[in-house]
N, C-alpha and C positions, 0 to 999 in steps of 0.2 A: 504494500500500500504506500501511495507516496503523499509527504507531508507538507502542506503548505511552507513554500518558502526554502523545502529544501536543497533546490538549487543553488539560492543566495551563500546556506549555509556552508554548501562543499565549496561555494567559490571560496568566501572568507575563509573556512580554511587554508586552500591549497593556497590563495596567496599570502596567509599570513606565513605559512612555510616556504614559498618561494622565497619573496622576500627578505625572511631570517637566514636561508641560506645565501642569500647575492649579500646582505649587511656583513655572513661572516667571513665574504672573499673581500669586502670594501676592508677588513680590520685586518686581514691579512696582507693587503695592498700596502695597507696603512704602514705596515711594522717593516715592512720587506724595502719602502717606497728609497728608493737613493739620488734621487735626482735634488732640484732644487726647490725650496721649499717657496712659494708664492709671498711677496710683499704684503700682501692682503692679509696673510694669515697672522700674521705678527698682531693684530687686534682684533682676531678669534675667539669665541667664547671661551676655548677651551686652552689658548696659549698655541705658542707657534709648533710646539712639539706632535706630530702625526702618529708620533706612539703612544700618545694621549687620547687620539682621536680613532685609534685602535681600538683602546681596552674599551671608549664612550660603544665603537659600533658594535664590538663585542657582548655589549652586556644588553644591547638592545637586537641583538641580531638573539641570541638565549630568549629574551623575552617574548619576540616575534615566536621561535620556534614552538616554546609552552604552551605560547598561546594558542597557536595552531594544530597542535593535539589535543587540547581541552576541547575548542571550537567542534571537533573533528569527531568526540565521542559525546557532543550535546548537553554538557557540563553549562549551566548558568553561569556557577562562579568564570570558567572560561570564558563564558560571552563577555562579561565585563572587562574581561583581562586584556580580551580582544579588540573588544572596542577602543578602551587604552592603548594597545600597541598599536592600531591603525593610526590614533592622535600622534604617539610616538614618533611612528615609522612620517607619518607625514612632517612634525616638525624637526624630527631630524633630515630631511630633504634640504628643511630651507638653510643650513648651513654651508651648503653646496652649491647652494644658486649660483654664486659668481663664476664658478670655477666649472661646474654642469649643468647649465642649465638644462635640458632636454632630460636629463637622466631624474634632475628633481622633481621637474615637473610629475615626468611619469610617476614618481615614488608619493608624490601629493595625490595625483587620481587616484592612485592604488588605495591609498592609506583612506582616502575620503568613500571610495563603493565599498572598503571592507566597512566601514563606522555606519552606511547607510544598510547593507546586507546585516546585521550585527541588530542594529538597533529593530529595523522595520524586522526581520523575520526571522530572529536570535530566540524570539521565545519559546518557552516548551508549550506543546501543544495539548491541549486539554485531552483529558482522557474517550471522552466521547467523541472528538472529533477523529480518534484514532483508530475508533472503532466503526466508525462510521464507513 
């Protein structure tokens, strides 16, 4: 039987897990990166160091991942977590603008249809409608 919305729901997962895996090749980029570091970065939230901005994508690229296993087995507390790591995944995007813009934008759409899929059709469904 298929459940309202559950389209929505395999989307938000699979992208909250794509996602969490493209954030943890962005942290691996980050730590690996040898080139020269951008003028711009130097008044970075997070300072000029990219192995800083490693461990930031690392711990949201983890969070991305959780999320989208909770999402993925229909877990509430998941939905929330998720709908947070879409907010997440989108405002870690805007740190990037200058430098990708095309790649942030994408990660803003992404992060805003997970938080709309999440919100509109994240809930559990009533027990008679299950059965119905």
């Amino acid at each position: 039987m298929e459940v309202a919305g559950g389209g929505w729901r395999f989307f938000a997962g699979t992208v909250l897990g794509i996602t969490g895996i493209m954030r943890f090749f962005d942290a691996i980029w980050a730590w690996s990166y040898d080139g020269a570091v951008p003028d711009k970065l130097e008044g970075a939230l997070f300072g000029h160091s990219l192995s800083t901005y490693g461990w930031v994508y690392l711990i949201v690229a983890l969070i991305l991942l959780g999320s989208s296993f909770g999402v993925m087995t229909g877990s509430q507390f998941s939905r929330w977590i998720g709908i947070a790591a879409g907010a997440i995944l989108a405002i870690s995007a805007i740190w990037w603008m200058p430098y990708y813009p095309i790649w942030s934008l994408a990660y803003i759409a992404i992060g805003i249809l997970v938080i709309y899929a999440l919100a509109v059709y994240g809930e559990r469904q009533p027990a008679d409608e299950l059965r119905a």
